[in-house]
N, C-alpha and C positions, 0 to 999 in steps of 0.2 A: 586531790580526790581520794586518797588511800588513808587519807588522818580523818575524814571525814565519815566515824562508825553510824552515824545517825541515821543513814541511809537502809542501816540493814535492822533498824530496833524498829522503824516504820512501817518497814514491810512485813514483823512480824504479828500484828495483833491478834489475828483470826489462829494461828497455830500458836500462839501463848497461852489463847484461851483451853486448847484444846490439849494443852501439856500441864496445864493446872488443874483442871476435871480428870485428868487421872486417862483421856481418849487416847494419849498416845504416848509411846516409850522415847524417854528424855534419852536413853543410852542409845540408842537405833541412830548411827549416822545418819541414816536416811529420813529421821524426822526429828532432828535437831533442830531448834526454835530459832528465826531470824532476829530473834531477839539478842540472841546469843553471839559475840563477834565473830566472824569467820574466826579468828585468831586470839587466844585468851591473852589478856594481861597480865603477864607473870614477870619474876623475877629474870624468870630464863628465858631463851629465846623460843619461842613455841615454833611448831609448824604442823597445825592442824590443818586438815585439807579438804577444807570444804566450798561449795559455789553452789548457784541456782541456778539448775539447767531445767527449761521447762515448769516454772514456779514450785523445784522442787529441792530442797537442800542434799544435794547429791556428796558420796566421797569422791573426791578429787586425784587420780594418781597422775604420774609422768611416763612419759614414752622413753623407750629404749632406744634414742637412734645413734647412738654410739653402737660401732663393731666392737662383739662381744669376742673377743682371742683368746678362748682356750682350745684346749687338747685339741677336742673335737673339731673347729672350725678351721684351724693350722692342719688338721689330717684330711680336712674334704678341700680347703685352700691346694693341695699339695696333688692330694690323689684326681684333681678338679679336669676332665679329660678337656679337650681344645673341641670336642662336638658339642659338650655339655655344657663348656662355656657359648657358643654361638647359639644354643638354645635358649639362653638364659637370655643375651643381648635381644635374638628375633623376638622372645615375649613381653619382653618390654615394649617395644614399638608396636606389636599386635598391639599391648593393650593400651596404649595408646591411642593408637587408631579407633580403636572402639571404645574407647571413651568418647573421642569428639564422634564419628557416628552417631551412637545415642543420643548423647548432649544435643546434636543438631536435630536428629530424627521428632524427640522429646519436645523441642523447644519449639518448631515448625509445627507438632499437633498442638501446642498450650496455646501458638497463633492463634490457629485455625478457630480451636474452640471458643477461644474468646473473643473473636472478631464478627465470629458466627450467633455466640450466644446474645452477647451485648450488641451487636447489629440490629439483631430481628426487633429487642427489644426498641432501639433506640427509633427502627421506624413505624415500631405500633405506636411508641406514644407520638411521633410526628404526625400520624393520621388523624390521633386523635384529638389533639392539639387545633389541627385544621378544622377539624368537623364541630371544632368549639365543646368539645367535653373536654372541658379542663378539672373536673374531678373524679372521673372516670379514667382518664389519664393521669393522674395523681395516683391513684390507688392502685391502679395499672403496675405505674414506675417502683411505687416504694413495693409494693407485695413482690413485685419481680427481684429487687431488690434485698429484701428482706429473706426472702427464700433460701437465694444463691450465696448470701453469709450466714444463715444458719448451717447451709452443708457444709462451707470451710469451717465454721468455727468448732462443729459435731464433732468433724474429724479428726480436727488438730483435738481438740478437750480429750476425747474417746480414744482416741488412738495411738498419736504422737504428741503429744505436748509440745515435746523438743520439733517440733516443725512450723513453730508457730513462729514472728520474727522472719528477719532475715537470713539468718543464719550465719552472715560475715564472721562475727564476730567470736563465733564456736570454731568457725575456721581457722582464722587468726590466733587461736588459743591452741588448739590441733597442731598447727605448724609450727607454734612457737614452745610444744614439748607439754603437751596438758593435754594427758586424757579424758575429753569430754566425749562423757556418756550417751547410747542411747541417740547418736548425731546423724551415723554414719548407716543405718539400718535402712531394710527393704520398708517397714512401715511409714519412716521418714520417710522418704522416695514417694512413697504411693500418694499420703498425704498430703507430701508438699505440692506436688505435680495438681490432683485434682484440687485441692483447698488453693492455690493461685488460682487455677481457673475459676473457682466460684467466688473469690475474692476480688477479683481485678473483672469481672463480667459484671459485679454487682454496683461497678460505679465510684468503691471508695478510690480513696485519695492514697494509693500505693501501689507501687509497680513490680511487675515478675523479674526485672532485673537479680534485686539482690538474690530470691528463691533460685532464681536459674544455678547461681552460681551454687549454693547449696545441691540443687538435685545433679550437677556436674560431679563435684566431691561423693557426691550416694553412689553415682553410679561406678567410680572407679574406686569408690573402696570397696564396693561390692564386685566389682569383678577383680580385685586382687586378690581377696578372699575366698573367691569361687562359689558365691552368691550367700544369701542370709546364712546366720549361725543355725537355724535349724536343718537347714538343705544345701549343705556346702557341698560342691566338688569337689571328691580327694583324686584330682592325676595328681600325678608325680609334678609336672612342669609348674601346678600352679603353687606348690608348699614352699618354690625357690621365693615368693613375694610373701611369705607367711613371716612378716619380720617389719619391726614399726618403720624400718628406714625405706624400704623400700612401699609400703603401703603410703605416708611421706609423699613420697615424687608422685604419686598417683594421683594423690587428693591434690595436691598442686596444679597439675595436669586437668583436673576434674572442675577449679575453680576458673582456672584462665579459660576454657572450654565454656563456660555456662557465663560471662563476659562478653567473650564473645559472641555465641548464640543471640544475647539480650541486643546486643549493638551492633551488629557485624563489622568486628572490630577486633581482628585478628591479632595484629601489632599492640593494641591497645589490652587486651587478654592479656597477651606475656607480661606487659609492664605492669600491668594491675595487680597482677601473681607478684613479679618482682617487688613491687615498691609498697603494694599496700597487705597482702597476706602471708606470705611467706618470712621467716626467722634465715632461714638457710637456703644457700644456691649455691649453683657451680653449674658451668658450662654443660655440659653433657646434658640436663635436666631443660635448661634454655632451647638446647634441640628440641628435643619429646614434647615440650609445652607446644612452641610453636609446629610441628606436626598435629598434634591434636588441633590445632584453633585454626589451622588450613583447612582439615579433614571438618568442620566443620560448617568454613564459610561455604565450599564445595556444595555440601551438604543445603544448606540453606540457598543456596543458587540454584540449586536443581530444585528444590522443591517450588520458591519463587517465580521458576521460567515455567513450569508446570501448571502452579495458580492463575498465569497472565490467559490459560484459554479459558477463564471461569468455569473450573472443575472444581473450586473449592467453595462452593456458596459465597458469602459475601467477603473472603479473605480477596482485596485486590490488592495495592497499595498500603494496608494498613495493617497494624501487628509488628511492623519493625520499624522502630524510628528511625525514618531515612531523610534526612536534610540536604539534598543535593543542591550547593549553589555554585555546580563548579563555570557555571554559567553566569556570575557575579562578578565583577570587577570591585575587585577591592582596592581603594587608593584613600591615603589618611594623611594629614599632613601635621603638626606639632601640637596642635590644638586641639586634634583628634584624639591624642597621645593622652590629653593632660584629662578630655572625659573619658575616656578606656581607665585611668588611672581613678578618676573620680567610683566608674562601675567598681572596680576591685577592691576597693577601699568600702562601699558600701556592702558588695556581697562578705566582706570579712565581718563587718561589725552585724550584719543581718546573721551569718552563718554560726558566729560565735552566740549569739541572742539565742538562736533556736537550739543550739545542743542546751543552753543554762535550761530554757524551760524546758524543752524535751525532760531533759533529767528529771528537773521536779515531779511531770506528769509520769515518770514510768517509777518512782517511787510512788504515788498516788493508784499507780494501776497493781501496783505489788501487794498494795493493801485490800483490794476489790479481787484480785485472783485469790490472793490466799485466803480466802472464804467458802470457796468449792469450784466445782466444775460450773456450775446451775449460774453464779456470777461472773464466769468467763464468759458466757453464752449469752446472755442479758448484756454485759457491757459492750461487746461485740454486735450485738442487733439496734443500740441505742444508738451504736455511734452511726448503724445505718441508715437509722430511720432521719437523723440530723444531717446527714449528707445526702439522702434523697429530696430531702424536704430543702435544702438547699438547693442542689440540683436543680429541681423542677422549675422554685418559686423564683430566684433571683432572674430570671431571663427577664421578666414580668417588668422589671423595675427598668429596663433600659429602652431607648425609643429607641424606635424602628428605620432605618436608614434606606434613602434608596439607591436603587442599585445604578453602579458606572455605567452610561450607556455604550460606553465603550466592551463592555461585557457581551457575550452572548448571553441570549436567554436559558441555555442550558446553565452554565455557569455564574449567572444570581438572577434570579434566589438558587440556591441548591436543590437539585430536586430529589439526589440519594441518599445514603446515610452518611456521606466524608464529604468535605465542602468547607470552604470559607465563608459562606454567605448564606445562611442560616433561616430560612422565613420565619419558622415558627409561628406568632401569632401575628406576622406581620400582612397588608395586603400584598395583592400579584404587585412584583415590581421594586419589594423594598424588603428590607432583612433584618436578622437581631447578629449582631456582634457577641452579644455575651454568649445567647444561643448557640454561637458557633464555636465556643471553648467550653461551654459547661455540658451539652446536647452530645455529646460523643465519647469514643473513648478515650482515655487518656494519652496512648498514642497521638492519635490523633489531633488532641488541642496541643499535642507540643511541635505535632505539622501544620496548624493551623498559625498558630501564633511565632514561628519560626518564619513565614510564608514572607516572600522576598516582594520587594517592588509593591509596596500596599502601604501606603503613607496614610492614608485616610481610612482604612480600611475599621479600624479600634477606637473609639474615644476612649478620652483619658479617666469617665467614671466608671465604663465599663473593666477597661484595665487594673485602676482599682478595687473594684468591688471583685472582681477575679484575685487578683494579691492577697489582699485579705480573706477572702473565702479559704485559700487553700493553705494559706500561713496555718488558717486554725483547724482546717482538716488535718491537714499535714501535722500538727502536732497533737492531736485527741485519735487518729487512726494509728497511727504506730504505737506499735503496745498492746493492743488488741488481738487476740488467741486463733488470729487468724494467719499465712503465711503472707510477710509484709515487703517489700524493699522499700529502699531511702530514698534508689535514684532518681526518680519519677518524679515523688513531691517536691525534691529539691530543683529537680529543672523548672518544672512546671512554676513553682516559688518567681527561682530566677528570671526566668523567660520573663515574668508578668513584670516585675520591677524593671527590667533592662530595658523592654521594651517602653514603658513609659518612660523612662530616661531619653528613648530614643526621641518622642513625643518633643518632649522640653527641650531636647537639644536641638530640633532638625533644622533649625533657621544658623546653627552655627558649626553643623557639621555635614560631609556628603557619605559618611556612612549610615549604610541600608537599614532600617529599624527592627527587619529580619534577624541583621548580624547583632545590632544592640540584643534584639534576644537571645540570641544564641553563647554574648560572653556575658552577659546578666548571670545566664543559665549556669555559665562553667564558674563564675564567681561567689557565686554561691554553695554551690560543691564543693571546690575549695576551700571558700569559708567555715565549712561544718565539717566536711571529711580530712581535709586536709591531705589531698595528693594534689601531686603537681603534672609530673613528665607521664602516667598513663590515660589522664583524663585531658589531659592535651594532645594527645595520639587520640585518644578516642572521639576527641568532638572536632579532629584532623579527618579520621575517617568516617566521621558521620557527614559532614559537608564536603567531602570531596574538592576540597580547595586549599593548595599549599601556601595561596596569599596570606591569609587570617595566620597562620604559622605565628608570628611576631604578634601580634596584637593578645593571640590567647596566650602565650608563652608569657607576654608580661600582665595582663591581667590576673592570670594563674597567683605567679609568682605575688602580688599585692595582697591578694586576698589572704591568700593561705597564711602570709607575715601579718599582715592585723589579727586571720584569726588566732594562733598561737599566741600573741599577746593577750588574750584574754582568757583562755581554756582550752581543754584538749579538744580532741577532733570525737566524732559523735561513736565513734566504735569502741575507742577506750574508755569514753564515759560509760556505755554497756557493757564492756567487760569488765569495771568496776563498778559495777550495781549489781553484775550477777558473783560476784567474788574468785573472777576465774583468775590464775598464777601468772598472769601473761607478765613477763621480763621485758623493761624496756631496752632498745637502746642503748641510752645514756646513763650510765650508774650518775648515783647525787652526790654532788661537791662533798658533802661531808664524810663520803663512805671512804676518800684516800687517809682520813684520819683515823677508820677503823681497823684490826689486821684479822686475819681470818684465823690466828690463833686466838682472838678474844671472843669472836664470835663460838668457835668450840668450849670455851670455858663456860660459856651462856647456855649452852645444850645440855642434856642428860649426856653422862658416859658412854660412848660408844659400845656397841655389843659388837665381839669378836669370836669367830670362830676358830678350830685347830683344823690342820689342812688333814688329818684322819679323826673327824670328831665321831661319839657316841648317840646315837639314832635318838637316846633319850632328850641331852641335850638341843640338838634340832628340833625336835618336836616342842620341848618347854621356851625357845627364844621366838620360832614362829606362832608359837599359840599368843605370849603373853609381849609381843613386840607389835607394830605397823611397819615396821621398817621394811624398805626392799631391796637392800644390800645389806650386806654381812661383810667386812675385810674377814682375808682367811688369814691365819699368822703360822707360822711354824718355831716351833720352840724347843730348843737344845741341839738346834744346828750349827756346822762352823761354814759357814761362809767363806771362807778362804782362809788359808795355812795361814797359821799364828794365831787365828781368833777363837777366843775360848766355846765351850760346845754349850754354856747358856745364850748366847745367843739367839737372838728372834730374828726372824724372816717375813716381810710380810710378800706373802705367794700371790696375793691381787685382790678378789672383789666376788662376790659369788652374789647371784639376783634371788629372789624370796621364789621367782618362780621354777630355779632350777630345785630349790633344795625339796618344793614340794613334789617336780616331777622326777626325782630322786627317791625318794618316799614312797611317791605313788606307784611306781615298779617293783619296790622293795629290792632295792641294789644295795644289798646289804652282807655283810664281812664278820665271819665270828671273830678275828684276830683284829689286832690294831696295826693295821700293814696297806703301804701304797698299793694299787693295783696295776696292772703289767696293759699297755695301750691294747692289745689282742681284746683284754676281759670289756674294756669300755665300749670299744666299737662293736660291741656281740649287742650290747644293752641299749645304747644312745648311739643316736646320731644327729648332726647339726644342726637340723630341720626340727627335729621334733623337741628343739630346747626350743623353737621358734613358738610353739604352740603352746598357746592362751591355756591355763590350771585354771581349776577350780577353785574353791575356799578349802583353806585347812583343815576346819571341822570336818570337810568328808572324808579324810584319808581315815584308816583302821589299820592301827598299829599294837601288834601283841606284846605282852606283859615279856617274855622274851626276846621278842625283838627289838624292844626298848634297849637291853643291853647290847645289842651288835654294834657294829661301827659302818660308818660312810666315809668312805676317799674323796676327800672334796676335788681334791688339785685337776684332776681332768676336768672339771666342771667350773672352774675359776675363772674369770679371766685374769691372765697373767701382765695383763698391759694396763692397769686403770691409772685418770689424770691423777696425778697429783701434786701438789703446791706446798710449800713450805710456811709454817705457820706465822712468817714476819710478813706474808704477802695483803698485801691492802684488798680491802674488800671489792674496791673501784675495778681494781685489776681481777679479782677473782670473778667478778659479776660480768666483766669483757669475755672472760674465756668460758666462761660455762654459756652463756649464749653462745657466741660464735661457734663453739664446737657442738655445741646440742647436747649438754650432756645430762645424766640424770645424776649421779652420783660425783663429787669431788673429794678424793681421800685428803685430809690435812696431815702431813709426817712432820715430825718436829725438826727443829735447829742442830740439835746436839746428838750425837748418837753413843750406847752408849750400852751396858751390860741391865741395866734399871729403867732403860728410857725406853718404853712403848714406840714400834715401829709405826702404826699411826693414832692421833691423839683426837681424830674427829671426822667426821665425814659431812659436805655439802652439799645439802637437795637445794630445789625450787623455793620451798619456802623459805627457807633462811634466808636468804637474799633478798627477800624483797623487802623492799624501805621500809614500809609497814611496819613487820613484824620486828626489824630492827630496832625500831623506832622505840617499842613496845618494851625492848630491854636494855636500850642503852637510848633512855631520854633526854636524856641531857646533848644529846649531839641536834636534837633538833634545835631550829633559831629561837631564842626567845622573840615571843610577842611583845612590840613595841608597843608603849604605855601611851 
């Protein structure tokens, strides 16, 4: 996927045009042509830092979650009282707690609203449907339709861009040490929340799932922060979370929270966090996760037991997919085995199918966004008006069945808006099947079609004409500039396959055709997402039955192994479309033949500092560098009796945002002299190196205070990784993930009076295959003749 630059010369034509008319600045990170590789071709090893966030070529930096140890952090470490430490530990769990709170408070109104919005509509066109105005009701469904995605799409276009999508995948790139822009804000939040609700009321083919999990991540990065960058709260107790490692846990917290809100699926949360978004864990953070996703199912129970006296209009039942079959006996016997094996093996090659086109189509949609706002919005109501007219027209085509007499007559035909047995245009006494999976929410047809003990209930064209409908929704709706998730279409996908498998099988198996949807459903997910152990906890606790345990456990496992034999899973294909740094895993077999001292020869020179340098000098490496670490060195020291006084020292690592809020106070020294720890702690303190600088052009530095000096050493960190330049790159790409880091000093072999204490430093982008690739081609396989 990462050799593959065609992806990003596609998506740029409409901003090529507009950079060769002279409309836009070719030097402006921010309107750099997709034409252009994220990463130049060069002799050396590049590491430009660019991605699409929002259909918009954004700069790319990394997070700090590495503990920064200098002066400062070793003197509040030290001075750190035993009350101040338990205030620190209780605010973490408050905010905790009120993250899942929110998450749940949040995710019970987007029910509400959309069960209510999409209700009323769904039983005006039933009335009308009856009274035989069938194009009155047409125009009814799509205007209604139409409406409700023009305000998500208004929103997302106009206001957040970045809230368009699911968001997973901005997640997953956050977690995994990449600062993506513009994610995490009170606009997102507002956006995402109202544009789900007009998006998923309006009928299309995607669910508030994945958004949930996003507006979970909003709300706890915004109360780590002490709410939006323009109306922050400065107490004291909340500047202790003003630091990326701990905002980090929050957003974690914030994702497993808004999983569970979508599913109520608490257990299933933490594994989701665990296995599918998260770079980094440790035990302590596994508590707080699951607190939050308690605090939330709580939350959604109370609100639940509250809707059962019909206070909430038409929210009864529906709005949370709930598949209870703990009432199901499930018994399988070898045979059963071999079609559960046959479902996983299908949803792998289905799941692997639909990330390839996916892909194509979101290259195709990259070329229709990057033309303005005015074609986000057009492509967004096209694709509505093609799923309404879907919607509406396909019931038409299916006969009309009549109803079990074993039925009560409340119970078929339907007489509400949720139901299994659908009249529509059918007479008194008989029903539409398709009606009863297209005519509702999406919720809903995946309770409908989940629905246990109904053998007869679906014929096999209505089934497929379901499948295919939503194969192609499902992949011309995602993409669309409106707030999207995957889960939905992908059950919905499954459901409809699994269940006709159920069909073809039923004369040689005794499982329920219910449960064939239900591991259809999880087979397919697997096939395209590729998790295993969280989306088996979660469709554990969507059906409330520990028998299926075994059955989804090795379904899971089939899919997800056929779909990895053919391409990645659908999140890293998006985060490889948008050009986000995300580090895998597994470094590439070839990378134990590279060393990370070859890789520093491939680089520009390292720029280095002196541990008392000249204000001049800082001001000329931050103006005319990108770099966010400086090594500090010291020079003409002796290290220890016997060694001569040229010797070099390197003191550690200093960030580009200290030396500018260094600057920006003017902590400045006429003499070239260490400062006394009294002078530092009067100036900084360990909080306020936490706090986000401006750009360096704003600082105003005078003609004589260019000659002063800065004492770097209090502001160092005195602890940075570092690795020896024979160490393989495999090895180096293990420990920079697993420890999170932003910076990797390379020190040389030999030490020595001539020999530079270190000869290179490792970001994000040097590591990744790509860019490798880019400088030393020859390590890639040749292409077989």
């Amino acid at each position: 996927m990462e050799k593959d630059l065609s992806q990003y010369k596609e998506a740029s034509t409409a901003i090529s045009h507009l950079m060769e008319t002279g409309e836009m600045e070719v030097n402006d990170p921010e309107s750099n042509s997709l034409q252009q590789p994220l990463l130049k071709r060069d002799v050396t090893l590049s590491s430009i830092p660019l991605a699409m966030l929002g259909t918009k070529v954004s700069h790319i930096e990394s997070l700090d979650y590495e503990i920064i140890e200098n002066d400062l952090f070793k003197h509040d470490w030290r001075s750190r009282k035993k009350v101040e430490v338990l205030q620190y530990i209780f605010l973490k769990w408050t905010l905790a707690f009120l993250i899942g709170l929110l998450t749940g408070v949040i995710a019970t109104l987007i029910n509400l609203a959309i069960e209510n919005i999409a209700g009323y509509k769904i039983l005006a066109i039933d009335r009308l449907v009856k009274q035989q105005s069938y194009l009155t009701g047409f125009l009814y469904f799509t205007g209604a339709n139409l409406v409700l995605t023009l305000v998500a799409a208004f929103l997302c276009v106009m206001f957040a861009p970045t809230a368009a999508g699911p968001g997973i995948p901005e997640i997953k790139a956050y977690l995994n040490g990449v600062d993506t822009p513009n994610m995490f804000g009170a606009p997102e939040l507002i956006v995402k929340i109202f544009g789900s609700i007009g998006a998923v009321s309006a009928g299309l083919d995607l669910g508030k799932e994945g958004p949930l999990v996003h507006i979970g991540a909003c709300i706890a990065a915004l109360l780590g922060q002490g709410g939006p960058d323009s109306h922050r709260l400065k107490w004291r107790w909340l500047r202790y979370f003003n630091n990326d490692r701990d905002r980090r846990d929050l957003i974690t917290c914030g994702a497993a929270s808004g999983v569970c809100a979508a599913f109520r699926s608490p257990v299933g949360g933490v594994l989701f966090a665990l296995e599918e978004v998260t770079t980094w864990w440790r035990s302590a953070l596994l508590w707080r996760t699951f607190f939050s996703t308690a605090v939330v199912v709580v939350v959604l129970r109370v609100f639940i037991q509250y809707c059962t006296t019909h206070s909430c209009g038409l929210f009864g039942k529906g709005g949370l997919i709930m598949f209870d079959v703990s009432d199901v006996t499930v018994s399988y016997h070898t045979i059963d085995l071999l079609i559960v094996a046959v479902i996983g093996v299908i949803g792998g090659v289905l799941g692997s199918l639909y990330n390839y086109v996916l892909h194509k189509i979101l290259r195709l949609y990259n070329i229709i966004n990057a033309k303005g706002r005015l074609y986000k919005v057009l492509l967004s109501l096209s694709v509505s008006l093609f799923t309404s007219t879907c919607l509406y027209c396909l019931p038409f085509l299916s006969s009309c069945s009549p109803c079990d007499p074993s039925l009560p007559d409340s119970v078929c035909p339907t007489t509400g808006r949720t139901g299994n047995f659908k009249q529509f245009n059918c007479p008194p006494g008989y029903y539409n099947d398709l009606a009863s999976l297209l005519h509702c929410t999406n919720d809903d047809a995946v309770r409908n079609i989940f629905s246990t003990s109904t053998p007869t209930e679906y014929h096999p064209l209505s089934l497929i004409i379901f499948f295919v409908l939503y194969c192609i929704l499902g992949l011309f709706t995602f993409g669309i500039s409106v707030p999207s998730g995957l889960f939905l279409p992908i059950i919905l996908m499954g459901s409809a396959y699994g269940r006709l498998l159920g069909l073809v099988m039923g004369t040689y198996t005794k499982i329920d055709q219910g449960l064939f949807a239900v591991l259809g459903a999880a087979a397919l997910m697997a096939g395209s997402m590729r998790m295993t152990v969280s989306l088996c906890v979660i469709f554990l606790e969507l059906t409330n039955n520990l028998l299926l345990l075994p059955i989804t456990m090795f379904v899971l496992l089939i899919a997800k192994t056929v779909g990895d034999s053919f391409n990645p899973s659908i999140y890293e294909i998006i985060l490889h479309l948008k050009g986000l740094p995300f580090l895998e895993v597994h470094p590439e077999p070839w990378m134990r033949n590279l060393t990370v001292g070859e890789l520093a020869d491939a680089k520009e020179a390292v720029v280095t500092l002196n541990g008392v340098e000249k204000v001049a000098r800082i001001v000329e490496v931050l103006s005319n560098t990108k770099h966010n670490g400086f090594p500090v060195i010291d020079q003409g020291i002796a290290l220890r009796v016997g060694l001569p006084n040229t010797s070099t020292k390197l003191h550690g690592i200093i960030l580009r945002s200290h030396l500018v809020a260094a600057l920006r106070k003017k902590w400045f020294l006429t003499d070239n002299r260490k400062t006394e720890e009294w002078e530092v702690r009067q100036m900084f303190t360990s909080v306020d190196l936490a706090e986000k600088v401006g750009m360096t052009e704003a600082l105003e530095v005078t003609k004589d205070e260019m000659e002063m000096y800065v004492d770097l050493h209090p502001l160092t960190n005195t602890t940075p990784y570092t690795v020896l330049e024979s160490m393989s790159v495999a090895k180096a790409l293990v420990l920079f993930r697993q420890v999170a880091l932003r910076h990797l000093l390379i020190v040389p072999q030999y030490q020595g009076a001539e020999v530079p204490p270190v000869i290179g430093i490792l970001t994000r982008q040097d590591l990744r295959a790509h860019n490798i690739l880019n400088a030393f081609p020859y390590l890639a396989k040749p292409k077989s003749s």
